[in-house]
C-alpha positions, 0 to 999 in steps of 0.5 A, spaced: 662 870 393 656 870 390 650 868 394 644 865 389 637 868 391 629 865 389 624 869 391 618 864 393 612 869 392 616 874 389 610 878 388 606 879 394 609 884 400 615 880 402 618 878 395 618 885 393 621 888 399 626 882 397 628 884 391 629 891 394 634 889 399 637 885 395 638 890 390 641 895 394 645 890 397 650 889 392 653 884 387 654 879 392 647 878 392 643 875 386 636 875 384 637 867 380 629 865 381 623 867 383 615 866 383 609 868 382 602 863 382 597 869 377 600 876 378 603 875 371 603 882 370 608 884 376 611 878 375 612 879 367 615 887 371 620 884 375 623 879 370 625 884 366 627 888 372 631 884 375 632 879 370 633 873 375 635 866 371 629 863 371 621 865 373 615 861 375 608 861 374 605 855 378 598 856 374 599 853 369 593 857 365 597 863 366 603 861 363 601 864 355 599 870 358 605 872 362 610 870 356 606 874 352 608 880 357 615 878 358 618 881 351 625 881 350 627 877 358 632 871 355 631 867 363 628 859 364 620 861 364 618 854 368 609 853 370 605 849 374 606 847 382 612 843 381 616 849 379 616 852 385 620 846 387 625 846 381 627 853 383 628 851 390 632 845 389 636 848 382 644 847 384 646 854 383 641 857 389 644 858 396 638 862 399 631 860 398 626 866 400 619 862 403 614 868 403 608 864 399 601 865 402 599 858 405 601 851 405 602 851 397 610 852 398 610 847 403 612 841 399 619 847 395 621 848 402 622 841 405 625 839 398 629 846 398 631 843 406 634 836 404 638 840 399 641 843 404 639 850 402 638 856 406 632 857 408 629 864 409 622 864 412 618 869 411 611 864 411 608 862 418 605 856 414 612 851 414 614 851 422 606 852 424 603 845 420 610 841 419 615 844 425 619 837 427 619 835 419 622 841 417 626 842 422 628 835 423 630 835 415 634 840 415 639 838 421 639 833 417 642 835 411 645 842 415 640 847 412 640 853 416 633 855 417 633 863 419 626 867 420 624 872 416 618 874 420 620 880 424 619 878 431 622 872 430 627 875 426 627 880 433 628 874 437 634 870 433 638 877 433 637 877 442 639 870 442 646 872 440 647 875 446 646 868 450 646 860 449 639 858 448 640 853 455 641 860 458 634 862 456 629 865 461 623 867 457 622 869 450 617 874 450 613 876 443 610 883 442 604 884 438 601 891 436 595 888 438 592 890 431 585 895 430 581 892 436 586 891 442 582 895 446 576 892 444 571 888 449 569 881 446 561 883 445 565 889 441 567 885 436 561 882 434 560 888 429 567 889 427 566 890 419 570 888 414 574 895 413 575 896 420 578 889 420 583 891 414 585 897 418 591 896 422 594 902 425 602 900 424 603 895 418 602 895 411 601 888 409 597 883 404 588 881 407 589 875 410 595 877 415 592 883 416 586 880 418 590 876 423 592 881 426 586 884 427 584 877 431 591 876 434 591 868 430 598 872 428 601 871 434 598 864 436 601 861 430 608 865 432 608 862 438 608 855 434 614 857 430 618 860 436 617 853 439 620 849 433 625 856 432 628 856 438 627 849 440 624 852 447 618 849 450 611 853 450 612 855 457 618 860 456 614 863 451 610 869 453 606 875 449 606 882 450 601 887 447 605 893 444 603 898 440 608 902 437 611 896 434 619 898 435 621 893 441 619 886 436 621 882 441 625 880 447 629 875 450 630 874 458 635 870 459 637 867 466 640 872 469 635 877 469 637 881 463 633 882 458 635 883 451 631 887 446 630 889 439 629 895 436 627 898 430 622 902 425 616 897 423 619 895 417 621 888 414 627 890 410 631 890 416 629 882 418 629 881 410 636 883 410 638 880 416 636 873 414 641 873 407 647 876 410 647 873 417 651 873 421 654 880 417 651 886 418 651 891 412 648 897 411 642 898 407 635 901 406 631 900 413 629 907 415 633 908 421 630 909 428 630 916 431 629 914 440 628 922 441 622 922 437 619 916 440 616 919 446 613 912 450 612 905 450 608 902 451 606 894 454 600 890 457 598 883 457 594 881 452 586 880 454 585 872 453 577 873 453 577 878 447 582 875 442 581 868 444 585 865 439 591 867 442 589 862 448 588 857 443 595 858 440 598 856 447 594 850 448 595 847 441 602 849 441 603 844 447 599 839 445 602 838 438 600 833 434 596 834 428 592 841 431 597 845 429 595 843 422 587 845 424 588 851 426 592 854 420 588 851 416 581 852 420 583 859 420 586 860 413 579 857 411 574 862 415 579 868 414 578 867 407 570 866 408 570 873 411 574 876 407 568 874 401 563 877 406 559 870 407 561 871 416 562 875 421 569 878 424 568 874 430 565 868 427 573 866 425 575 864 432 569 861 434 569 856 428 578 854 429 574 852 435 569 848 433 574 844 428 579 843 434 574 841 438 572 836 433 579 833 430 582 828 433 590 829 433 594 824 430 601 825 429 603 827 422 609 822 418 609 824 412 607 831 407 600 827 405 597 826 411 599 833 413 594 835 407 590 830 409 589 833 415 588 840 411 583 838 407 579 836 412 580 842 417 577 847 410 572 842 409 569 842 417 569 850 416 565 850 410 560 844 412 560 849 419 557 855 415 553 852 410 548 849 417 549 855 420 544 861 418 545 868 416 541 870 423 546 865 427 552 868 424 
């Protein structure tokens, strides 16, 4: 039988490597949605490409642009942010792929989740600020939740070995970005172009920049713990720079279970729709005897002081998970526009937690709520601060 696929943020690095897994996978697997917020062009290429039922445009200033470039493409064209929902929810899809930057796709994932979909995530942003709705949603209505993001993916596969009860340890790997073996007086002069300059993977600016301050893994760790349903204290990180174990689990009996493979996503994408099958695709394949050594060391908490963050928000819970993507979200942005320095990003996530007084969140307003107000403290934050400061 068929398995209906949308793509949410078809046009960013994990949406077009979707549709290339899903492309090679076969007739069983079909491309029926996807989206885009403003890459009309790419998004116009891929419809007539793929030809999926419907596409959305969720800026609706862009909609007579991208019909204009859609030539003879006979599909549903839906715009505005209401349509990422309406193509998750539409009654013939069974897998929606999150992989929207931000907290925009959050309101399409929980409606996709109480619809009984399977969710295929791909974004850090829907386990990090709204873990226990999601999750709680989905047991719910029996919507599968499966990990995109390659170290959990690493995790959900090691996992088959044991019972979750069995579980000792769950143990991510990081590559540890471009500055791993930087002291934190060496991050001060970090420029924009040594930031954007990861040794191992290809992905979009914001991630990248992630990487680069370890706020990655910290937001993982928060994942992992709604995942996998394991208290912070059995998560542990590991600096590895090669990038071929992408995580590991030890189990109570000692062993340690580890998956392998090249630093490149279509495997975990492809995991994710065709779990629990294993089917031959595009991933290049990994040759051991070339690998030579590798490598593994605890991560410096005093350089990437985020990553300490993500251990103390993740066991406090509440509504700081929510500032700290947010707060980050923020001040990577402002980086990226050149306004602070590199090693500003931490210390203003810092100052917003410090602030914030945690709640608990009950409904999707009061998360953004909360989102709003972490975005406007880091505004607030560099507009007192001088550029000598800074």
């Amino acid at each position: 039988m068929t398995k209906h696929i949308a793509i949410l943020g078809s046009t960013g690095s994990i949406g077009k490597n979707s549709l290339k897994v899903i492309a090679a996978l076969g007739e069983e697997y079909r491309v029926t949605a996807i989206s885009a917020h403003s890459s009309t062009d790419l998004l116009a290429q891929q419809a007539l490409d793929y030809q999926p039922a419907y596409i959305s445009i969720t800026d609706d200033a862009n909609y007579t642009s991208l019909k204009e470039k859609l030539g003879d493409y006979s599909g549903k064209i839906l715009s505005g942010p209401q349509s990422l929902i309406d193509i998750a929810t539409l009654d013939e899809i069974d897998i929606v792929i999150t992989a929207v930057v931000g907290a925009a796709g959050l309101p399409a994932v929980l409606e996709a989740a109480k619809k009984g979909k399977t969710l295929a995530i791909a974004n850090k942003e829907p386990l990090v600020i709204a873990g226990e709705m999601l999750t709680r949603i989905a047991r719910e209505n029996d919507a599968a939740i499966l990990p995109v993001d390659s170290e959990h993916s690493a995790i959900f596969q090691c996992l088959q070995a044991g019972k979750t009860s069995e579980v000792n340890n769950i143990i991510l790997t990081a590559s540890g970005g471009p500055f791993r073996e930087f002291s934190p007086d060496q991050l001060e002069d970090v420029t924009l172009a040594q930031a954007l300059d990861h040794p191992t993977w290809d992905m979009g600016p914001k991630i990248t920049i992630d990487s680069a301050t370890m706020m990655n893994k910290s937001l993982e760790i928060i994942e992992a713990v709604w995942l996998f349903d394991t208290p912070v204290e059995k998560i542990n990180v590991l600096v590895h720079p090669e990038s071929i174990v992408h995580s590991m689990v030890e189990f109570n009996d000692g062993s340690v279970i580890a998956q392998m493979g090249t630093p490149d996503m279509t495997l975990p994408i492809q995991y994710a729709l065709t779990y629990p099958k294993r089917l031959r695709g595009i991933t290049n394949r990994l040759k051991l005897d070339e690998l030579g050594t590798l490598n593994f060391q605890k991560p410096n908490l005093e350089t990437f002081r985020s990553l300490k963050l993500g251990f103390e928000v993740a066991k406090k819970g509440g509504s700081l998970p929510v500032v700290f993507n947010a707060a980050n979200e923020q001040a990577v942005e402002e980086f990226l526009a050149g306004k602070i320095k590199f090693a500003m990003i931490t210390r203003i996530i810092e100052h917003c937690l410090e602030k914030h007084d945690t709640t608990e969140c009950e409904t999707l307003d009061e998360l953004f709520e909360v989102d709003v107000w972490a975005r406007r403290q880091v505004i607030e934050f560099i507009e007192q601060k001088t550029s000598a400061n800074i």
